[in-house]
C-alpha positions in Angstrom: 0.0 0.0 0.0 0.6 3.6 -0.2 1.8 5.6 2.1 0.2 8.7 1.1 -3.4 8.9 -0.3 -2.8 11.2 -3.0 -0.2 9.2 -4.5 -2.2 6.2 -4.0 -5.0 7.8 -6.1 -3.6 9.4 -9.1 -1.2 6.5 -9.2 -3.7 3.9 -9.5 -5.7 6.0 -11.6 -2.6 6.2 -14.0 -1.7 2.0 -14.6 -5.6 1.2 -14.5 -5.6 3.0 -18.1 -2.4 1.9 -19.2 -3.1 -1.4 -17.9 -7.1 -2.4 -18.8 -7.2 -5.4 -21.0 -9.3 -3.6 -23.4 -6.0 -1.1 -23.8 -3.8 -4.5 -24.2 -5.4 -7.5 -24.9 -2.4 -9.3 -24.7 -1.4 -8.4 -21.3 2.1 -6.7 -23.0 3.7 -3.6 -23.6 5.7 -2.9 -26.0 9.5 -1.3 -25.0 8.4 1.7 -26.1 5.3 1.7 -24.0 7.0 0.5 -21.0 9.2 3.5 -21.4 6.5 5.5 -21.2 5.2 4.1 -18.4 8.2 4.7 -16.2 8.4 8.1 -17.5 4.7 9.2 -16.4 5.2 6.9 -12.5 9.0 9.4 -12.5 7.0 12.3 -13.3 4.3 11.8 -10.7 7.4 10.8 -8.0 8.8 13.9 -8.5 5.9 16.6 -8.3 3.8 14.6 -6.0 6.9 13.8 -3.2 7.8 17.5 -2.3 6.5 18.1 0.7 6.4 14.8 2.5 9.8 13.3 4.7 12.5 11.1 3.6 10.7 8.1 4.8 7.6 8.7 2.9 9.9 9.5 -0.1 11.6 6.5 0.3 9.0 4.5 0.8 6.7 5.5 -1.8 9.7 5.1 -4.4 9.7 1.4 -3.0 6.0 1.1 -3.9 6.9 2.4 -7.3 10.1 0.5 -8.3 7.6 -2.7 -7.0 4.4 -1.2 -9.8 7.4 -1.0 -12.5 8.5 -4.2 -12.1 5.2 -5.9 -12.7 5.3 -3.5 -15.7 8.6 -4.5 -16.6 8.5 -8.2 -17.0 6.2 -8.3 -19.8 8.9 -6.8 -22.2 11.7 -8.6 -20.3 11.5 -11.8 -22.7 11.8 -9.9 -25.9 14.7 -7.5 -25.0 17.8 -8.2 -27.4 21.2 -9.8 -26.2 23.0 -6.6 -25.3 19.5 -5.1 -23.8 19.9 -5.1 -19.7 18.2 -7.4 -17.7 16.2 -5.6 -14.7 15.6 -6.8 -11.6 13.2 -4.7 -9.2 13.4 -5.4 -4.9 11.9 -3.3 -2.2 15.6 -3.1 -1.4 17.5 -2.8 -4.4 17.5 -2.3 -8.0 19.3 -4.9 -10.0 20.5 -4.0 -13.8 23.0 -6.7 -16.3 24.4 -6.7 -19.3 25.0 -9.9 -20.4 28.1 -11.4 -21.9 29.7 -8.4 -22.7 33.8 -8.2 -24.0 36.4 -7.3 -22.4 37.1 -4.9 -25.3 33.9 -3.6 -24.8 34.2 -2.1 -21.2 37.5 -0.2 -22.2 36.6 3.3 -21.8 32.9 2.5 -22.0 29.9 4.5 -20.5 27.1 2.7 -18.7 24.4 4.3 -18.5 21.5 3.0 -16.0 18.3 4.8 -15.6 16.7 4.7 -12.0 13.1 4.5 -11.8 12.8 8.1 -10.0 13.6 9.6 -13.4 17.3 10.5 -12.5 20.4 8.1 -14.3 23.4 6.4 -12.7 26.4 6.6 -15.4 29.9 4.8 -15.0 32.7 6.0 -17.0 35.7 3.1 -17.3 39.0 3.6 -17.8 40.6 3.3 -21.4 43.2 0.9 -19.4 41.6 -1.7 -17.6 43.6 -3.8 -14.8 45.0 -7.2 -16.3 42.2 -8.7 -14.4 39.6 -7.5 -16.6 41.4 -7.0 -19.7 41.9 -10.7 -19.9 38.0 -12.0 -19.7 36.5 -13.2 -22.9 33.5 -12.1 -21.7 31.2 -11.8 -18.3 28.2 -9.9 -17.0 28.2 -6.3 -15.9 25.7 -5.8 -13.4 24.9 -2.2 -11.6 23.0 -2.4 -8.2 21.6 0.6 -6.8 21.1 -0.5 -2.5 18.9 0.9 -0.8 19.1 -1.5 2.2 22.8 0.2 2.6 21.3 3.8 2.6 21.9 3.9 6.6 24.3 1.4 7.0 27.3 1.9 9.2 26.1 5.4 10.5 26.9 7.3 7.7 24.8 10.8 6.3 24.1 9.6 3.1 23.1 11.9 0.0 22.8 9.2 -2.5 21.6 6.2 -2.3 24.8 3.2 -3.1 25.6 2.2 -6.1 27.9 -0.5 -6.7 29.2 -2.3 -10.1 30.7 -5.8 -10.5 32.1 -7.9 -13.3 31.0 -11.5 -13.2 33.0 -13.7 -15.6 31.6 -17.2 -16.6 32.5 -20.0 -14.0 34.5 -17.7 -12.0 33.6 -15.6 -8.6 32.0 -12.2 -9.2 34.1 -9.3 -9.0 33.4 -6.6 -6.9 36.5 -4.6 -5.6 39.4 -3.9 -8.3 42.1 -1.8 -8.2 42.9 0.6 -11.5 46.0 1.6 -10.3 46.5 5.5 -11.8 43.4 5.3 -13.5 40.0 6.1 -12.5 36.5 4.9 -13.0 33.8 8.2 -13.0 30.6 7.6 -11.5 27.5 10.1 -12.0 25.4 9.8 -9.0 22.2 11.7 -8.5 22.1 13.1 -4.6 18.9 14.8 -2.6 20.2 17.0 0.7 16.9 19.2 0.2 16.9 17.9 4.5 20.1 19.8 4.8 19.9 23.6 6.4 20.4 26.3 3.8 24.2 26.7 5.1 25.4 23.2 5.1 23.9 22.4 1.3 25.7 25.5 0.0 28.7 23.9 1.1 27.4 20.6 -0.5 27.2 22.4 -3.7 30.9 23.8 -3.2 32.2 20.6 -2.2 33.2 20.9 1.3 31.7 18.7 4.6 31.5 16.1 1.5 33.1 12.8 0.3 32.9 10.3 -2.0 33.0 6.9 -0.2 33.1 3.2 -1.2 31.6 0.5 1.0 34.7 -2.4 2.8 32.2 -3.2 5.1 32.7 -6.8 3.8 36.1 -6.7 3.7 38.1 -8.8 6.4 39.7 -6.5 9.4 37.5 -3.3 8.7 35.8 -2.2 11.8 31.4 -2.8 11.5 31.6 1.3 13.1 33.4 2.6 10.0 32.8 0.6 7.0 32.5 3.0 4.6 36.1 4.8 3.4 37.1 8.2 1.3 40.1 6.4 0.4 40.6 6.2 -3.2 38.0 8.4 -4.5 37.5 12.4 -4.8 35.0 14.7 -6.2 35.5 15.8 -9.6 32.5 18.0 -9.8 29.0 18.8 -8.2 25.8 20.1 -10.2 22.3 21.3 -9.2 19.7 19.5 -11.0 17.4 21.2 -13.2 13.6 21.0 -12.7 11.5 20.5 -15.7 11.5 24.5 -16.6 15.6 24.6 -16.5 15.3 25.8 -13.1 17.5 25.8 -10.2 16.2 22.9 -8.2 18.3 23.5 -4.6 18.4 20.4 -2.8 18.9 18.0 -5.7 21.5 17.6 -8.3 24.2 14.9 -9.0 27.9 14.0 -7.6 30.9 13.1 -10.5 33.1 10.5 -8.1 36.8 9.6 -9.6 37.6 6.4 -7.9 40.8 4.4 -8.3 38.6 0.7 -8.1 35.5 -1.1 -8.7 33.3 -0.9 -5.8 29.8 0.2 -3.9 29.8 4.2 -4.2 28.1 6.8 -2.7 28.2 10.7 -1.5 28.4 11.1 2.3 28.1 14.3 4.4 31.3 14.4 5.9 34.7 15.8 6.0 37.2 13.0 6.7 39.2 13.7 9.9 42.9 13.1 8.3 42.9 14.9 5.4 44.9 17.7 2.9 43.9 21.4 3.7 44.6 24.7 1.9 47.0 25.8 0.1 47.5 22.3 -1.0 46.2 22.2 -4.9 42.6 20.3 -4.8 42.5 16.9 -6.6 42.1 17.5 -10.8 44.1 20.3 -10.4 45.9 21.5 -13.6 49.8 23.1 -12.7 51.0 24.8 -16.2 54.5 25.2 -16.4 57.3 26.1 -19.0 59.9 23.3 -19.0 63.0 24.8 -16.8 61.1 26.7 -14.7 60.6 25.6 -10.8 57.3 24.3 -10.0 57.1 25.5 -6.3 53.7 24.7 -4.5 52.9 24.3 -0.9 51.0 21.9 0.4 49.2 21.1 4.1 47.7 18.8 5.8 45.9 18.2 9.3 44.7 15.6 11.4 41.4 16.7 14.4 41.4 14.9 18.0 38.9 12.3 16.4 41.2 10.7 13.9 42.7 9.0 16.8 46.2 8.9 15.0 48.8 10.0 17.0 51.2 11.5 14.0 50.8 12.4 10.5 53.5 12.8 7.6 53.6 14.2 4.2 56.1 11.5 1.8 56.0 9.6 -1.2 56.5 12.2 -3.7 56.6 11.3 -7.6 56.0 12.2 -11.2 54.6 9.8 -13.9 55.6 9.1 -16.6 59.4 9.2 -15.8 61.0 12.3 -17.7 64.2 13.9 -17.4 64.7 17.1 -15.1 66.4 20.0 -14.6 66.3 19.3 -10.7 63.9 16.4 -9.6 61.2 16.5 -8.0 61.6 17.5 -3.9 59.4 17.4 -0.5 60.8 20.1 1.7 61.5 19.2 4.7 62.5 15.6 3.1 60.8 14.4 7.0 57.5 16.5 6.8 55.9 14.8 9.8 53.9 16.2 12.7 55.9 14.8 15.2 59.2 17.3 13.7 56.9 20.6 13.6 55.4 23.0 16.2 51.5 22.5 16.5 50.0 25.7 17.3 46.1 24.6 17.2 44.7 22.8 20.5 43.2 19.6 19.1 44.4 19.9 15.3 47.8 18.2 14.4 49.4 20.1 11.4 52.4 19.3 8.6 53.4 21.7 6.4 55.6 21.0 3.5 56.7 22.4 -0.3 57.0 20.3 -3.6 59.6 21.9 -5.6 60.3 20.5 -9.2 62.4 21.6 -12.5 61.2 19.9 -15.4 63.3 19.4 -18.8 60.7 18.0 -21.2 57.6 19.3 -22.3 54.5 17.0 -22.2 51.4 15.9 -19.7 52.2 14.4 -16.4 51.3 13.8 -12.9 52.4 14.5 -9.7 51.6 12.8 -6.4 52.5 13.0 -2.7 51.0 10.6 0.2 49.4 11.6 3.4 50.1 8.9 5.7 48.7 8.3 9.2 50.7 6.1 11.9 52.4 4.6 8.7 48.8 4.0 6.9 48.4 5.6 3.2 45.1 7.9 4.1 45.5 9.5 0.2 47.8 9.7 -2.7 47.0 13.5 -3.9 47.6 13.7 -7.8 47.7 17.0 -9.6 47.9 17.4 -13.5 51.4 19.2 -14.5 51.3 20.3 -18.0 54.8 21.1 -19.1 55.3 23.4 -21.9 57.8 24.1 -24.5 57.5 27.1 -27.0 54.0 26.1 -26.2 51.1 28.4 -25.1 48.6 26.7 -22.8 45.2 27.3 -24.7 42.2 28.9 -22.2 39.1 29.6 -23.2 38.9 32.9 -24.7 42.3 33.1 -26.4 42.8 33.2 -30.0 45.8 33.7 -32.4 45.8 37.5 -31.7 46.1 38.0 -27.8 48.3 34.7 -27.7 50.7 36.4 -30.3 50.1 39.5 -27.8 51.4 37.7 -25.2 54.4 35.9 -26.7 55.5 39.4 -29.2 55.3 37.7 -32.0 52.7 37.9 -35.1 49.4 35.9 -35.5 50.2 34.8 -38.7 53.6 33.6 -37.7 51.7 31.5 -35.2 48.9 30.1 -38.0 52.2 29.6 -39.9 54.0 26.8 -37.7 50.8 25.2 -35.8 49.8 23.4 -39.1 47.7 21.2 -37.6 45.3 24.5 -37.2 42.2 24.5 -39.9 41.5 28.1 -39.5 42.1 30.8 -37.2 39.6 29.9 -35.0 40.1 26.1 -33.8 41.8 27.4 -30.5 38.8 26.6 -28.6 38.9 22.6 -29.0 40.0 21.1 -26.3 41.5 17.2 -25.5 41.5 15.0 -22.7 39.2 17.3 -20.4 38.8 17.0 -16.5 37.9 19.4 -14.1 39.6 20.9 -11.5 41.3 24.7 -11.2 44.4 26.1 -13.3 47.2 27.0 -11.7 50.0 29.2 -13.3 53.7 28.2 -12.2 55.6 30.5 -14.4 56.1 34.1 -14.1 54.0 36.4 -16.1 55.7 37.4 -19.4 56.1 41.1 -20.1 57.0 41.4 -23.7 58.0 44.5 -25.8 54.4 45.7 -27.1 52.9 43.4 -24.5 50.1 45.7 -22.3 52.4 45.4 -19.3 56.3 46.0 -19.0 58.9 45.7 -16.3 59.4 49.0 -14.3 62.6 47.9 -12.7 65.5 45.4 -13.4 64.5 44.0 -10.1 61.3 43.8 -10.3 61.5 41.4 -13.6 64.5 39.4 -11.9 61.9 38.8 -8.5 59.6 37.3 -11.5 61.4 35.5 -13.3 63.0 33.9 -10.6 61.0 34.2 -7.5 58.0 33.2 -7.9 55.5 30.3 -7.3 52.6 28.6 -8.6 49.4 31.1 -8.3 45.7 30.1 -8.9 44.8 31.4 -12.5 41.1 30.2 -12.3 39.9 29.8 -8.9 37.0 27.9 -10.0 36.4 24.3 -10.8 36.2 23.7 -14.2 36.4 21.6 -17.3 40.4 22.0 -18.3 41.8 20.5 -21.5 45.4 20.1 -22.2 45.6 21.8 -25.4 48.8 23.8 -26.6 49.8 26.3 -29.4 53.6 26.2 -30.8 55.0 30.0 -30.5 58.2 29.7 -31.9 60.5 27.1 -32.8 63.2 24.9 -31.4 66.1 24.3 -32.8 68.9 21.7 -31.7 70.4 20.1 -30.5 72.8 22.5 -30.3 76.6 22.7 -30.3 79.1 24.8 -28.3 80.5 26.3 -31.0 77.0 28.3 -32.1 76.1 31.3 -30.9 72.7 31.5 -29.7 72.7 35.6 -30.1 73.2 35.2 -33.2 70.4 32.3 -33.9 68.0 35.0 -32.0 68.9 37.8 -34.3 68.8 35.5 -37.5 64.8 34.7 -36.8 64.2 38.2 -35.7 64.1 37.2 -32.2 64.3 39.1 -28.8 67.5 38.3 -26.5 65.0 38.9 -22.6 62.5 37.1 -24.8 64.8 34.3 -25.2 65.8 33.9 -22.1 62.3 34.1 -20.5 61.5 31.6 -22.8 64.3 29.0 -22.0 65.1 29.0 -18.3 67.7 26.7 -17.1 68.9 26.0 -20.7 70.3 29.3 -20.5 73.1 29.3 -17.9 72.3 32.7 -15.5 75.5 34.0 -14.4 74.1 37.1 -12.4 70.3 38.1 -11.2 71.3 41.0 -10.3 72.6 42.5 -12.6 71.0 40.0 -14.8 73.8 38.7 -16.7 73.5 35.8 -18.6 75.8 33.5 -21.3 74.2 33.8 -24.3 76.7 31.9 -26.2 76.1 28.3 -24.8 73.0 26.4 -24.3 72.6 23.8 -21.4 70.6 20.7 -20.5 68.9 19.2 -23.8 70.8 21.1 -26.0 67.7 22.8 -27.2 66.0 26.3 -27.5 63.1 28.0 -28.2 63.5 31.0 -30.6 60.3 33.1 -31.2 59.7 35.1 -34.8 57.9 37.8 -35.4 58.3 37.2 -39.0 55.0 36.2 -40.8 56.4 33.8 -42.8 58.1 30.4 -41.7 61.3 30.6 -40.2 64.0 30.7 -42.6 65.9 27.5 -42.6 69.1 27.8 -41.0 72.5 25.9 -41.4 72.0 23.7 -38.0 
């Protein structure tokens, strides 16, 4: 029954004319008509709910997941091989695909549409763990629990999903490491029971996780079985009623998480965790190859954690690449134990990652918070390493790149050949989201908007600085590059890179700006440097004005 008499009656009202024999003689539906048919019962869940509590919600959605399923079965039989299979519970929804190929689940998207009109989609990596890669087939099956919702006394936004691989004759899989990569799960979330405060903070991501259930899972504690470990928020959204309107309260969770597991979106901030300044996971760091990436990073651990120190270690980039300087955790020990705590009840480590890279290209950077030895997180940030590159935003064109780099726009449409016209700058590849962060120091070119007033003041910027928030915001960030100039090399000691500057029309400041570390510096100040030898890879970056290509030089 019902829980609430409206619903009961315009409900009922609604499947006795889709339903009367006279409608289907058969007793069937057709797919298309059972689509329908879900569609009006999400409708009337959605308008019909506000108002009434969680319970009522919850139960009533029960009721109606029960109604679809009698629906359901009569188009069951006649679904194709690849259609899912659907299994409806007053606890759970059940969805498979059957049989499908490993090559199949490589970077594929699973869509699953949940009877309350909202959809559950799964994003796979395009490099699956050897476990999968090497089934010739098995069934995917998505569960959506709702017998977990208030399991292991966790706030729960979202009800848990969880997705498993079952291959044929062999144990199902529900837990499996990716490694690096991530699976992305789309889950829709209702915290219209939140106060006003606490869901703006939802909506910003803070007093929020992503968690996975180990309740199974030998030696985890029945108080704590859900964990943040291994998963982040990549972005949050407020749903959209049916007039494209804000609808506060509702929207849907993005969760990047490192395995296969149960996943859901709790209200909670864990109590070991990274703090500000340290860059937020999906992060993009843009730097120009020789330039120090300098970024600080924090971490802190409240009285309930019940860990008695915490340290910062761990530090790596991947892929392997050749380096100026490598990469560098300062202090080498950043542990809580070594440094003075200052806040009653709050341990603190603070700690800088310093790194000088040589080659350009897209790579990532990670550091481990431990506690009392245990791996809480591995933070990863994006680093893209440029060049004679220009990191493409959204906005820029040929014009105020060329601005920025004092050179010409059609020298630039000149050497990016890959460019159709003019205006292809706003394509983007390999998107996430996260905020941009600029480790280089801004360039002040001749014609540029913005010169150096003093000889110091463009030494303290070219050689002082650190990695500074460019886009505060969370958004979607591509790793998309224009070539400014050209490189040449690599180079012997017997040229003379002032006069492979002049011979392109090039700037000598420009130059230098442009190749840090592969110009030796003898002097900051004065800023002297030997501009008759090049360093490291042997290679430089020399930027034309000309509009033409670059004339072809004897090297």
């Amino acid at each position: 029954p019902l829980p609430v008499p409206s619903l009961r009656s315009s409900t009922m009202e609604m499947l006795l004319v889709l339903l009367h024999p006279s409608a289907f003689p058969a007793h069937q539906l057709s797919e298309a008509e059972s689509r329908q048919c879900t569609e009006l019962i999400s409708n009337i869940y959605a308008q019909e709910t506000m108002g009434y509590t969680l319970l009522e919600n919850h139960r009533f959605a029960v009721a109606m997941e029960e109604l679809g399923e009698t629906i359901g079965k009569a188009t069951l039989g006649s679904l194709a091989p690849g259609d899912p299979a659907i299994e409806v519970t007053a606890n759970s929804l059940i969805m498979t695909l059957k049989k499908v190929e490993s090559g199949g689940l490589k970077g594929a998207e699973l869509n699953f549409p949940i009877p309350d009109g909202t959809t559950v989609s799964i994003v796979l990596p395009l490099a699956l763990p050897q476990v999968l890669d090497q089934l010739i087939a098995s069934d995917v099956q998505m569960v959506q629990h709702r017998s977990l919702w208030a399991a292991g006394g966790e706030e729960l936004l979202s009800f848990p999903v969880s997705l498993s691989a079952t291959p044929a004759n062999v144990q199902s899989l529900h837990r499996i490491d990716f490694g690096e990569e991530e699976v992305f799960v789309t889950l829709p979330f209702n915290a219209s029971n939140l106060h006003a405060a606490d869901l703006q903070r939802v909506y910003r991501g803070e007093g929020v996780s992503c968690v996975t259930w180990q309740g199974d899972e030998a030696g985890v504690h029945v108080s704590q079985p859900w964990t943040a470990r291994g998963c982040r928020i990549e972005t949050i959204r407020v749903a959209l009623d049916a007039a494209g309107e804000e609808a506060f309260g509702l929207g849907s969770v993005v969760c990047a998480c490192s395995h296969m597991s149960t996943y859901a979106l709790s209200f909670r901030e864990e109590s070991v965790r990274f703090s500000d300044p340290t860059p937020e996971p999906g992060d993009l760091l843009v730097i120009t190859a020789g330039h120090m990436l300098n970024v600080a990073v924090r971490a802190i651990a409240t009285t309930s954690s019940g860990k008695s120190q915490i340290m910062l270690s761990q530090l790596s980039v991947s892929p392997s690449t050749q380096s100026f300087v490598s990469s560098n955790l300062s202090p080498a020990i950043a542990s809580s134990a070594l440094q003075e705590q200052n806040i009653a009840g709050i341990q603190v480590v603070h700690a800088n990652v310093s790194w000088t890279p040589m080659e350009a290209g897209s790579f990532t950077l990670s550091l481990g918070l431990f506690a009392d030895g245990e791996l809480i997180e591995a933070r990863r940030w994006r680093v893209r390493v440029l060049f004679c590159e220009h990191y493409v935003r959204q906005g820029d064109n040929l014009q105020s790149v060329a601005n920025t780099h004092g050179t010409s726009w059609q020298a630039l449409f000149s050497i990016n050949t890959d460019l159709q016209r003019v205006t292809d700058l706003s394509l983007q590849q390999n998107v996430r989201y996260g905020r941009l962060w600029s480790c280089d120091p801004p360039l002040h070119v001749a014609g540029g908007p913005n010169h150096y007033q003093t000889e110091a003041e463009e030494v303290k910027e070219l050689f002082g600085h650190g990695c500074r928030i460019r886009i505060a915001e969370r958004q979607p960030l591509g790793d998309t590059t224009l070539k400014v100039g050209q490189i040449l090399g690599p180079l012997d000691q017997s040229q003379n890179v002032t006069k492979l500057v002049r011979d392109v029309g090039g700037s000598l400041r420009q130059t230098l700006s442009m190749n840090p570390s592969r110009i030796n510096l003898i002097s900051e100040f004065p800023l002297v440097a030997d501009l008759m030898h090049s360093y490291g890879d042997q290679r430089l970056c020399l930027i034309s004005s000309l509009s033409e290509e670059c004339p072809a030089l004897p090297y």
